[in-house]
C-alpha positions in Angstrom: 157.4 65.4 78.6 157.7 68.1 75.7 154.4 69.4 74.2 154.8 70.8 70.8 152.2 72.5 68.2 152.6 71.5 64.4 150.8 74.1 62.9 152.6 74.8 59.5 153.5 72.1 57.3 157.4 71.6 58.1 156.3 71.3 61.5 153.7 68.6 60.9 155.9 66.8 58.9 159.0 67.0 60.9 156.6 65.4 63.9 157.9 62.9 66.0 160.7 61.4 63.6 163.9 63.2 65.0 164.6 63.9 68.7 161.8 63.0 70.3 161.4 60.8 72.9 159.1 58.2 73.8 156.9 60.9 76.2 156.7 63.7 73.8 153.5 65.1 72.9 152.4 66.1 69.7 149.5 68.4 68.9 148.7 68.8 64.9 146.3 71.8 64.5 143.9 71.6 62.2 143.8 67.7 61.8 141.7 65.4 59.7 144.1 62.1 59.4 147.4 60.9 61.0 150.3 59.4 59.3 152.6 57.0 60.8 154.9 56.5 57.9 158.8 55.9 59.4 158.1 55.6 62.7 159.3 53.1 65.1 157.0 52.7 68.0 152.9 53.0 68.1 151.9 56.2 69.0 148.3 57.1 71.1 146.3 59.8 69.1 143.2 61.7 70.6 141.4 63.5 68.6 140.0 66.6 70.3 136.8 68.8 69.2 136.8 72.3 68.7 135.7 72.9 72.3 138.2 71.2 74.0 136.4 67.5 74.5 138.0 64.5 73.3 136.0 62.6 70.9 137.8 59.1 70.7 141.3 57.6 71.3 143.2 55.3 69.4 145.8 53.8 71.7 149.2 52.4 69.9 148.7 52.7 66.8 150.9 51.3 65.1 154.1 52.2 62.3 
């Protein structure tokens, strides 16, 4: 599994679309919405507070 942090703009919207594999981990900081425009699989978001605790989990969502 690779972890990666999208910070800047190419970053986040480079995400998952080239090279990745089906384990990778994305982490998009700050965050208010996720896009799932082109991809091919569902993807499982969490969406962590400030301190570290996960608020919910969406699990494949999908394309």
């Amino acid at each position: 599994m690779n972890v990666r942090i999208a910070g800047s703009w190419p970053s986040r919207a480079r995400g998952l679309l080239w090279g990745a594999s089906p384990d990778d981990v994305l982490v998009l900081v700050p965050c208010r919405d996720v896009h799932t425009c082109f991809m091919r699989q569902p993807v499982d978001v969490a969406f962590v507070g400030s301190d570290g605790v996960v608020l919910a989990v969406e699990r494949g969502l999908p394309p």
